[in-house]
C-alpha positions as a Markdown table, in Angstrom:
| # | Residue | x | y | z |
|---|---|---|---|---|
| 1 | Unk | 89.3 | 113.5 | 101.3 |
| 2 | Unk | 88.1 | 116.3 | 99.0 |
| 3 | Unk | 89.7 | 115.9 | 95.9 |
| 4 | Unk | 89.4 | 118.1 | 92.8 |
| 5 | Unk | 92.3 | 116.2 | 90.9 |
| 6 | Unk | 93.6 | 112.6 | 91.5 |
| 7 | Unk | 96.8 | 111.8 | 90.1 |
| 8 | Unk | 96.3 | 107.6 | 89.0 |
| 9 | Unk | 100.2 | 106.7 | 89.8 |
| 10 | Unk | 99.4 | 107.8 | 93.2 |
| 11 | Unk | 96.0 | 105.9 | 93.8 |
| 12 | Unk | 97.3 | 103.3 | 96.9 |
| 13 | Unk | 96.8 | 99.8 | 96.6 |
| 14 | Unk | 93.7 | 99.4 | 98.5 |
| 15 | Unk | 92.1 | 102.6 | 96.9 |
| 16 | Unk | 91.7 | 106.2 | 97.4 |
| 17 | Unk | 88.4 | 107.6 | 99.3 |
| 18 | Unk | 86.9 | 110.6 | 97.7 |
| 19 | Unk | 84.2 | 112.9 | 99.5 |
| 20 | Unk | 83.6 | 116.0 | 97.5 |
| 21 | Unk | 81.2 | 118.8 | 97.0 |
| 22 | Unk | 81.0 | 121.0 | 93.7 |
| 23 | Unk | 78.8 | 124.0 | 93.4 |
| 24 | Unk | 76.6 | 124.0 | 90.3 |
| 25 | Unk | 78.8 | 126.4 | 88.9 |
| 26 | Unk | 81.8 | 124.4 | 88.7 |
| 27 | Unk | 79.9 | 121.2 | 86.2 |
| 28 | Unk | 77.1 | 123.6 | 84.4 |
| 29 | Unk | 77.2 | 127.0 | 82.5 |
| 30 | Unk | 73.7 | 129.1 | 82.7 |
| 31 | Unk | 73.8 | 127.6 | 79.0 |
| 32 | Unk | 72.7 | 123.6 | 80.1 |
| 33 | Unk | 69.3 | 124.9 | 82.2 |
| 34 | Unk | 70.7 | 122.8 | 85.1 |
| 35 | Unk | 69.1 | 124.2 | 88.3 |
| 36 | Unk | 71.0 | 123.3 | 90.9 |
| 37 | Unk | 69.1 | 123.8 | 94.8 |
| 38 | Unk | 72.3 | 122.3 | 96.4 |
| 39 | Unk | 76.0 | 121.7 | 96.2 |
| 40 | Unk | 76.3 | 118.3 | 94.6 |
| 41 | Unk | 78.0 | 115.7 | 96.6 |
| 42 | Unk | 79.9 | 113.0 | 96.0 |
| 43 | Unk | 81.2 | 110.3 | 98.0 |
| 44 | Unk | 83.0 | 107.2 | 96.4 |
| 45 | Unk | 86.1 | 105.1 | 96.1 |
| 46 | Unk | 88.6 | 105.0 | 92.8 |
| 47 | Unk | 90.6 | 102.0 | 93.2 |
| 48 | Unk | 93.0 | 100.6 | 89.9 |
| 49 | Unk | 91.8 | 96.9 | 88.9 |
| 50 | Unk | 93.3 | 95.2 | 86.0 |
| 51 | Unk | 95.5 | 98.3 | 84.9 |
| 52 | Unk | 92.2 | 100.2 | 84.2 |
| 53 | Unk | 90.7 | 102.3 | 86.9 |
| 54 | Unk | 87.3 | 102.0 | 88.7 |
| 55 | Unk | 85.4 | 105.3 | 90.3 |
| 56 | Unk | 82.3 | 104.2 | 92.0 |
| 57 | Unk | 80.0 | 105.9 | 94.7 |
| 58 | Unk | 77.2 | 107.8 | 94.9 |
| 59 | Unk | 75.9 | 111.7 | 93.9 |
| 60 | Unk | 73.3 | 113.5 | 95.8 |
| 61 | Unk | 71.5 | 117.2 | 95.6 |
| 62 | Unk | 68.3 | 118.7 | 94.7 |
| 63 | Unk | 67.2 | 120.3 | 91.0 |
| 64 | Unk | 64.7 | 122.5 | 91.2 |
| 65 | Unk | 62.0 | 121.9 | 88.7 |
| 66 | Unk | 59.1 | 122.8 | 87.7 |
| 67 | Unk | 56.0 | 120.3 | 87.5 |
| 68 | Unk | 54.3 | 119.9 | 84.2 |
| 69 | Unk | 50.9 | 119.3 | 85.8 |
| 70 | Unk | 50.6 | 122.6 | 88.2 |
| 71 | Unk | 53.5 | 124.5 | 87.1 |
| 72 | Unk | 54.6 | 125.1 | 90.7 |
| 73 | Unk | 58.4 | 125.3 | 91.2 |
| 74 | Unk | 59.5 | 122.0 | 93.2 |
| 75 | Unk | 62.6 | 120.8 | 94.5 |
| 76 | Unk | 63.5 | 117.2 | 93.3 |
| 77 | Unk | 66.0 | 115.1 | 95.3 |
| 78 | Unk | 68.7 | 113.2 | 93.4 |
| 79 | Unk | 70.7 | 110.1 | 94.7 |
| 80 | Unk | 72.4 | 108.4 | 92.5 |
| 81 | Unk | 74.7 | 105.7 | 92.1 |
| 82 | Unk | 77.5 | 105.9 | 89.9 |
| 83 | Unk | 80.3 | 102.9 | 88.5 |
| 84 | Unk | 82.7 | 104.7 | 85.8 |
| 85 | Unk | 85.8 | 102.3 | 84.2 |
| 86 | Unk | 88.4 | 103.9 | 83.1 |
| 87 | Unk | 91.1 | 103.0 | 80.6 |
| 88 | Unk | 94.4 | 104.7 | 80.4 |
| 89 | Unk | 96.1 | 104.9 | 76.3 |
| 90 | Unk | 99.7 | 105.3 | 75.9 |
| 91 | Unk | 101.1 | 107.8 | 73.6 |
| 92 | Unk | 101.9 | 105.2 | 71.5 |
| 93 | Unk | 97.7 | 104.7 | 71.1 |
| 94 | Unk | 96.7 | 107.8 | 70.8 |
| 95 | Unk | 99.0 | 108.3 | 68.1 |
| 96 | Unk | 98.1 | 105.2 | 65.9 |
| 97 | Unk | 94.4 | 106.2 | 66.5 |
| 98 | Unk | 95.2 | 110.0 | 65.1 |
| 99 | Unk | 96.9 | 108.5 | 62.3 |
| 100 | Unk | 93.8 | 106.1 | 61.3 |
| 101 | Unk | 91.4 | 109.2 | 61.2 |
């Protein structure tokens, strides 16, 4: 499914599929240099394990570069794979933590 937001309490018990494409513009401003040849997509699974959360899959697209030895413009391909963890704080955390700082 193409999923721009996933809401965790409504991730089912053996996972949520995600298949998306984003357009440079929607993860870089002009600002980062990012040359982005292609949408980038990912495909990948978010599943909850342990009362944490676990996104893993894999990104593909092409940057175009430019080659430090000829200069030429080049188009490099990028496939990645990707394992992010994620921990949800309560409230009750986040408020000890602001008091701390």
């Amino acid at each position: 499914m193409d999923y721009r937001c996933v809401f965790l309490a409504q991730i089912p018990e053996e996972g949520l599929a995600i298949n998306n494409r984003f357009d440079a513009c929607d993860l870089f401003d002009d600002e980062d240099g990012v040359q982005v040849a292609e949408a980038i997509h990912f495909k990948g699974m978010i599943r909850e394990v342990s009362h944490r959360y676990l996104l893993s899959g894999r990104i593909t697209t092409r940057l175009n570069l430019v080659c430090d030895r000829c200069l030429k413009e080049i188009q490099y391909p990028v496939d990645q794979g990707i394992i992010v963890h994620f921990a949800v704080r309560s409230d009750t955390a986040r408020t000890a933590e602001r008091a701390d700082s």
